[in-house]
C-alpha positions in Angstrom: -186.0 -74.6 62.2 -184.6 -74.9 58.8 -187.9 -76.1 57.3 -189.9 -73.4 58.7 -187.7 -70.9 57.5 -187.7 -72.0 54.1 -191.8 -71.7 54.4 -191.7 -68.4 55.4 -189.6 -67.3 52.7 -192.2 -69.0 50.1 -194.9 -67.2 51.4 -192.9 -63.5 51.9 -191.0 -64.7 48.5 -193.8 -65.4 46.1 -192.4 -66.2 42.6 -193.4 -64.0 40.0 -195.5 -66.4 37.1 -194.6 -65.7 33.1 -197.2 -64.2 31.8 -199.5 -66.0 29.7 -200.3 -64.2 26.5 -203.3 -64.9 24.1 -202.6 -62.4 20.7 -205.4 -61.7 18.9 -204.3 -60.8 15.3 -201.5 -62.3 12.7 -199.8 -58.9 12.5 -199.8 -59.2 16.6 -198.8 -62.8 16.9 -195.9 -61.9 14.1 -194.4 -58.8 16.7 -194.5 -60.9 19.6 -192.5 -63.8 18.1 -190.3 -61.2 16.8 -189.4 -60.1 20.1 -188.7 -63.1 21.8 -191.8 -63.7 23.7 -193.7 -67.1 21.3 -192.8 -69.3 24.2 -195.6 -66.8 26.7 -198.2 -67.5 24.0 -201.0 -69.7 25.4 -203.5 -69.0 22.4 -203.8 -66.8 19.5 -206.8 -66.6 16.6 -207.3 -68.2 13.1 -205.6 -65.1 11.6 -202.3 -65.9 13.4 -200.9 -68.2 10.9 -197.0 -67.1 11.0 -194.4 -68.5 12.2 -195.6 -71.8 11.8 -195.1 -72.1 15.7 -198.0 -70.4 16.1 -200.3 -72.8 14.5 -199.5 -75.1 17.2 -201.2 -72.9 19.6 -204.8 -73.3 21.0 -206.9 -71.3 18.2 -209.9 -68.8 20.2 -211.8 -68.2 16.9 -211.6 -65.5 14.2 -210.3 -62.1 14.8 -214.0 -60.6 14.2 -216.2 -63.0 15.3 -214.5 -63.7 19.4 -216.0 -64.9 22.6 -214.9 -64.6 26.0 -215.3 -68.3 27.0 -212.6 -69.3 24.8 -209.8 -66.8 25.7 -210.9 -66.7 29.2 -210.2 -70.8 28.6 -206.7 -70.3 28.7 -206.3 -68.5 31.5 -204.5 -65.7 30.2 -202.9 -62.6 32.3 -202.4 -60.0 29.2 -204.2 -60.5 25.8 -202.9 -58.3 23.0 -205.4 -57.5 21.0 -205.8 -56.3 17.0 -207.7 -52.9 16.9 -210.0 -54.9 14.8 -211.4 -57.5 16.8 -214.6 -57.9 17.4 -216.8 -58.3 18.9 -215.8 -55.2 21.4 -217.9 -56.3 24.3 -215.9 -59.5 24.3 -212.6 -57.8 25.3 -214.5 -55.5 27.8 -215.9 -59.0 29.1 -212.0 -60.2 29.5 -210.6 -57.0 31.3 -213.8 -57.1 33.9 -212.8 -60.6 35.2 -209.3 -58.9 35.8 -206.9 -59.7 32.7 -205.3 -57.3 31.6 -206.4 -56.1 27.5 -204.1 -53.8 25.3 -205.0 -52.8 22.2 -202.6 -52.7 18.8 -203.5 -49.9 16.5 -204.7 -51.3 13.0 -204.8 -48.7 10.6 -203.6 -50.1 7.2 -200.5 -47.3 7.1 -197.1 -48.1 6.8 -196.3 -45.6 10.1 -198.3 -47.5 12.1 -196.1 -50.5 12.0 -193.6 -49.3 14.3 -196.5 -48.0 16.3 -197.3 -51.1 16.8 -194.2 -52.7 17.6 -193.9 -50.1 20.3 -197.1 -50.9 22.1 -196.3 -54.1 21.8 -192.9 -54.1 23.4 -194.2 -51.7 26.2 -196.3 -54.1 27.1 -194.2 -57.3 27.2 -191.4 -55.0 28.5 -188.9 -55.5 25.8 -188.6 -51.9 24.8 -185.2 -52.9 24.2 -185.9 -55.8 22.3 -187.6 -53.6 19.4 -184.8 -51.3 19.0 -183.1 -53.4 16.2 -186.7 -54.4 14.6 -187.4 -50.7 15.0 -184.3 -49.9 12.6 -185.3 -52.3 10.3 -188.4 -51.1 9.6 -186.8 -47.5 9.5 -184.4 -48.8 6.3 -187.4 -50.8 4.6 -189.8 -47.8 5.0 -187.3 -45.2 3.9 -186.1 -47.3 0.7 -190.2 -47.6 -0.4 -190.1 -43.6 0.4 -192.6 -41.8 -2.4 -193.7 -44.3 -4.5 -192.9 -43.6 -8.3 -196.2 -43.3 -10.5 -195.5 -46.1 -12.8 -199.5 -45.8 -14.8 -199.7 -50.2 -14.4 -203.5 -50.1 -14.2 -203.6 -53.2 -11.5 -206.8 -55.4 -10.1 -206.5 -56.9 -7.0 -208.4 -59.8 -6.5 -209.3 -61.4 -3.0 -210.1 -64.8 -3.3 -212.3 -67.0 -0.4 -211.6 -70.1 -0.2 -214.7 -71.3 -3.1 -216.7 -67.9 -1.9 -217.3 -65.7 -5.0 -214.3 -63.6 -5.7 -214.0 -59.6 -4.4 -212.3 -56.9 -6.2 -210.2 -54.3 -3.9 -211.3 -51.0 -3.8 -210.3 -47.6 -2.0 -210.3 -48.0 2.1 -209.0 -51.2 1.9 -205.1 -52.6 2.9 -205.1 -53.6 -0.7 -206.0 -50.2 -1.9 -202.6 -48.8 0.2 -200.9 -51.6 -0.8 -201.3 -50.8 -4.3 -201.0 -47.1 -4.5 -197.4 -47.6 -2.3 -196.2 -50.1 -4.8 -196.6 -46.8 -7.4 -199.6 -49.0 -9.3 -203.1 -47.5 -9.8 -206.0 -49.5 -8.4 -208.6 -49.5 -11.2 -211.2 -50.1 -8.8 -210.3 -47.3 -7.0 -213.6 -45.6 -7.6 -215.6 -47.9 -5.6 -215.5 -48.6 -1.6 -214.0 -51.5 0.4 -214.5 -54.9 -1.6 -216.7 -55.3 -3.8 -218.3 -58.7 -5.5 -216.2 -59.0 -8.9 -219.1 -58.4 -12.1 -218.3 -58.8 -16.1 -219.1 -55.3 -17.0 -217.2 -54.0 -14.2 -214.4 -55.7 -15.0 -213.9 -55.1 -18.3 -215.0 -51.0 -18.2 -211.7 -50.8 -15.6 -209.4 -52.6 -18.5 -206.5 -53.6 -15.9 -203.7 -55.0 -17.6 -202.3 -56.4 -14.6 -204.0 -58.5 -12.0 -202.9 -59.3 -8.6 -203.9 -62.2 -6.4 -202.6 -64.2 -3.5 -200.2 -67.6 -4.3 -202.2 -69.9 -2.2 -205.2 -68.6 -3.3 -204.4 -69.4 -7.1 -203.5 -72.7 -6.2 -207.2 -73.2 -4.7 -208.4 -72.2 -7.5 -207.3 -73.9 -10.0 -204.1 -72.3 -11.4 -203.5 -69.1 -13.5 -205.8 -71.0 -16.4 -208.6 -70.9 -14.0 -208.4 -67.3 -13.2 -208.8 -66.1 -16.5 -212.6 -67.6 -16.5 -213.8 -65.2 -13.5 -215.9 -62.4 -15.1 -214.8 -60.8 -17.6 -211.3 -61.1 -16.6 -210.0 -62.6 -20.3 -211.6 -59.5 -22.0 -209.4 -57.5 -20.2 -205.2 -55.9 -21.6 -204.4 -57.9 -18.4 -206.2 -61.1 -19.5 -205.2 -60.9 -23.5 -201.3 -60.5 -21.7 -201.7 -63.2 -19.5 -200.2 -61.0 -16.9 -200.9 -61.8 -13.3 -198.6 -61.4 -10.2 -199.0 -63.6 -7.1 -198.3 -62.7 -3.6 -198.1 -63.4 -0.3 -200.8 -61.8 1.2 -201.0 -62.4 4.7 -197.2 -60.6 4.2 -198.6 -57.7 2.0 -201.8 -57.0 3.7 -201.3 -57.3 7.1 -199.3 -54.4 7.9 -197.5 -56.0 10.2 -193.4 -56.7 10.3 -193.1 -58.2 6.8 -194.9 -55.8 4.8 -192.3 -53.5 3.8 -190.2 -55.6 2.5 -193.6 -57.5 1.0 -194.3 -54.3 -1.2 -190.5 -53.8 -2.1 -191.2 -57.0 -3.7 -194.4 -56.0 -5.3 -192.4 -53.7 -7.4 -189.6 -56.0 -8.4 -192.0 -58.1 -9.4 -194.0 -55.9 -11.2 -191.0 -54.2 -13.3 -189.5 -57.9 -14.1 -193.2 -58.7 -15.6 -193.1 -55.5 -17.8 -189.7 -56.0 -18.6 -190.4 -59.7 -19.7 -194.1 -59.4 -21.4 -194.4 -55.9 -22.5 
């Protein structure tokens, strides 16, 4: 009898799986290591690149250009999901065969942040979780408060890997970025990001440029960066003035981008103090 009973108590006592996650986003991938859930992650996209465990994971594509076969792949029960991916039919294609989709907000604002660590712990259930990643983020956001006006005219320049360089202008992450450090995008004129051109360059007159670490490295060094258009012309140039970041950190207004722009400013102050 013994055996039969334990039968009938695997069938009336199913055992609840983990659930197998697939997030779709760095700033995503970032909240749910950060609540103690990397170990449900079954997949995650090319943006995801933080902690380094999450590189290990099977990568479903970029975050804008996704496609249902390769999510569906992993057999996933929840995908959290960036409010920018794309395409959307892909995710409407995911939640018809029954998985479960919830989407992150994505607005480049630094009160989204804790929206999103919110809908993100809802979902995994570890609402309690947040609470202390929730206060963090509280102290971070209060101590950046109203950013000081500091009149640092700054370029920020996004680099693509050997693709012609782009300048950062308003509606972009870098353009927030910018204006919460207390500098003034001198691009700030023109929309999104635009292809970097001599004359352009040079009529803005930055005298300080700003440009991801890696990025620099890619191209060349610092020596290298004064050759793009223009740039050498420029106060920024004839100062040799340039600040490298991180900016997966700064623009991805997820978990480490407070403290990523707190930086920004340090670093910005210590170059004025040190090369005025």
């Amino acid at each position: 009898m013994k055996p039969l009973f334990f039968l009938l108590c695997m069938v009336v006592l199913p055992v609840t799986a983990a659930p197998r996650l697939v997030a779709l986003g760095g700033d995503v991938t970032e909240i749910v290591y950060a609540l103690g859930s990397g170990e449900q992650l079954v997949g995650r996209d090319s943006t995801s690149q933080r902690p380094a465990a999450a590189t290990k994971l099977p990568d479903v594509g970029y975050l804008r250009q996704l496609n249902s076969e390769g999510i569906l792949s992993l057999q996933p029960t929840l995908v959290l999901a960036n409010g920018q991916a794309q395409p959307s039919q892909v995710l409407q294609q995911v939640e018809k065969v029954g998985v479960k989709v919830v989407t992150v907000p994505a607005s480049p604002q630094l009160s989204v942040i804790a929206l999103k660590v919110n809908t993100i712990a809802q979902a995994l259930g570890k609402t309690g979780q947040a609470q202390p990643l929730l206060a963090q983020l509280s102290r971070q956001v209060a101590e950046l408060g109203q950013p000081v006006p500091t009149g640092h005219k700054a370029l920020y320049i996004m680099s693509n890997q050997g693709r012609q360089s782009l300048v950062a202008g308003k509606d972009t992450a870098a353009d927030v970025v910018l204006r919460s450090a207390g500098l003034v995008n001198v691009m700030g004129q023109v929309a999104h990001y635009q292809q970097m051109s001599q004359e352009g360059i040079i009529s803005a007159a930055p005298d300080l440029v700003i440009i991801d670490r890696q990025a620099l490295q890619q191209m060349g060094g610092t020596a290298q960066l004064w050759t793009l258009p223009g740039l050498s012309l420029t106060p920024a140039g004839k100062a040799q003035r340039v600040i490298t970041i991180d900016q997966m950190a700064l623009l991805g207004f997820g978990i480490d981008t407070p403290q990523a722009i707190l930086t920004l400013r340090h670093d910005v102050a210590e170059s004025y103090a040190h090369k005025p």
